[in-house]
C-alpha positions as CSV (number, residue, x, y, z in Angstrom):
1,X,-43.9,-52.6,-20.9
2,X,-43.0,-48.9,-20.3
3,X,-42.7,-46.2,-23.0
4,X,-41.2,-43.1,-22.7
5,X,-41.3,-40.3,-25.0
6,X,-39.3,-37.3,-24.6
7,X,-39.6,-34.0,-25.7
8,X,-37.8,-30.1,-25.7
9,X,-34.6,-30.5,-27.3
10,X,-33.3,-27.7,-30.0
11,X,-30.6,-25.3,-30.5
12,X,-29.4,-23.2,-27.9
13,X,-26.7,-20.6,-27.4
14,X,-23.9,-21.6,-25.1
15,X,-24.8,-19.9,-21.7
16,X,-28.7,-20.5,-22.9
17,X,-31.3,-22.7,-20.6
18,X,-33.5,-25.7,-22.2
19,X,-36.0,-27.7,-20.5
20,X,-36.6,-31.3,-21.4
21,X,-39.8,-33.7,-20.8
22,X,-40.4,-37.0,-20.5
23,X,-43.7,-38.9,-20.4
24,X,-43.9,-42.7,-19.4
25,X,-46.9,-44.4,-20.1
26,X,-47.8,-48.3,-19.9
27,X,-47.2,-50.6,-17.0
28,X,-46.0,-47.8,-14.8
29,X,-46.0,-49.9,-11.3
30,X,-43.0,-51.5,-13.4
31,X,-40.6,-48.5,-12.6
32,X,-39.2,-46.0,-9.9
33,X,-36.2,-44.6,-10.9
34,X,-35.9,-42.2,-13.9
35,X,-33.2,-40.8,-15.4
36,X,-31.7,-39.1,-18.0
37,X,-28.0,-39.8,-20.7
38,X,-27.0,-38.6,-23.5
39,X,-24.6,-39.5,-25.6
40,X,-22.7,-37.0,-28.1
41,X,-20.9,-38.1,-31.4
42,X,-17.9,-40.5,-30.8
43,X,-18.6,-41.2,-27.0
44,X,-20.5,-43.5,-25.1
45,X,-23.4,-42.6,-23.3
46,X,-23.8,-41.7,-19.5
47,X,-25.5,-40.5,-17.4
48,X,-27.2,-37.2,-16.4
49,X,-29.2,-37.5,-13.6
50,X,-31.7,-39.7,-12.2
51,X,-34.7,-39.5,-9.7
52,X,-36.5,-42.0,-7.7
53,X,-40.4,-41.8,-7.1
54,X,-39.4,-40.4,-3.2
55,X,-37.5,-37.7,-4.7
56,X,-33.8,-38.5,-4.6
57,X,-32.1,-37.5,-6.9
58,X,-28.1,-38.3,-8.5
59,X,-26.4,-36.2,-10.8
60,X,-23.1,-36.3,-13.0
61,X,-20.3,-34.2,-11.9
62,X,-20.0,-32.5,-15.4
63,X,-23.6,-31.0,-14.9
64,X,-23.7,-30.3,-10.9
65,X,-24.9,-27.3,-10.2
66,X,-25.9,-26.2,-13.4
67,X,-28.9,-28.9,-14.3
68,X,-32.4,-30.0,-12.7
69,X,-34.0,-33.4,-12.3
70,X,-37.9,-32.7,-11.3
71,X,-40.5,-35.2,-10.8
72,X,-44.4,-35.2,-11.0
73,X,-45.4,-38.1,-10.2
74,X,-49.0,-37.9,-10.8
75,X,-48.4,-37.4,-14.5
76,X,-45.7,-40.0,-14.6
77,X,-43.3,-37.5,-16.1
78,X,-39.8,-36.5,-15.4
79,X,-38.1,-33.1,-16.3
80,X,-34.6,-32.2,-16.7
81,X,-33.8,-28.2,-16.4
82,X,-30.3,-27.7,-18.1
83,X,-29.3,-24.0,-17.6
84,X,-25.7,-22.3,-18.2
85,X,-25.0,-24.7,-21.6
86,X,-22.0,-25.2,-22.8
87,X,-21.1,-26.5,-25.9
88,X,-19.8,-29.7,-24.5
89,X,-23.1,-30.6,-23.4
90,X,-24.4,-31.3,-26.8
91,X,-26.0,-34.4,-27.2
92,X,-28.7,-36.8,-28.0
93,X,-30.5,-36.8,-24.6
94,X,-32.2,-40.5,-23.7
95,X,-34.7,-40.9,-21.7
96,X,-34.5,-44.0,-19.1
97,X,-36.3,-46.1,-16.5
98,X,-34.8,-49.3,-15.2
99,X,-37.2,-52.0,-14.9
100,X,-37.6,-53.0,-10.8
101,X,-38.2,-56.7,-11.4
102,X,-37.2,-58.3,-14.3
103,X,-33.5,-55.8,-14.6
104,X,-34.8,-54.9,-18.4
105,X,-34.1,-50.9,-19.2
106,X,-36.4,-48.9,-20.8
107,X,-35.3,-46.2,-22.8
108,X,-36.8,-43.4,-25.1
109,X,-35.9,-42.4,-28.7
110,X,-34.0,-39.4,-27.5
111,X,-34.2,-35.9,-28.1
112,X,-31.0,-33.7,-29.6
113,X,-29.6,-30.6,-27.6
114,X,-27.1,-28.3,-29.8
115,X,-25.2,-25.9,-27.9
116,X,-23.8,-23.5,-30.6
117,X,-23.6,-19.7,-31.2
């Protein structure tokens, strides 16, 4: 079993910049790829970006440009830099790791961003 705990959500103004954290502990051989969704009221979630072990790294075309994925690997943590908010980013912001043998997804309690004035 993984667990991931994230931290660094809050209220920000639209234009603002939040960082977000997230630990995974556990059985860490288990994963490569982390990643980062959110979901906001009334939609379904999706994804944000995502970041193998080796450094590559995917993101959603809503936040090109304008958001971070970073790695370290030797703390087993994964980052996510947002910068130029917008209120349409607003969101609970989840955590995730897919597990690389057995398919199971691991996914953390999520943190909330507010993008407000």
């Amino acid at each position: 079993q993984v667990q991931l705990v994230e931290s660094g959500g809050g209220l920000v103004q639209p234009g603002g910049s939040l960082g977000l954290s997230c630990a995974a502990s556990g059985s860490i051989w288990r994963i490569n790829v982390m990643g980062w969704y959110r979901q906001a009221p009334g939609k379904q979630r999706e994804l944000v970006a995502a970041t193998s072990s080796g450094g590559i790294t995917n993101y959603s075309d809503s936040v090109k440009g304008r958001f971070r994925i970073s790695r370290n690997n030797a703390k087993n943590t994964v980052y996510l830099q947002m910068n130029s908010l917008k209120p349409e980013d607003t969101a609970v912001y989840y955590c995730n790791a897919p597990d690389r043998r057995d398919g199971m997804v691991y996914w953390g309690k999520g943190t909330l961003v507010t993008v407000s004035s």
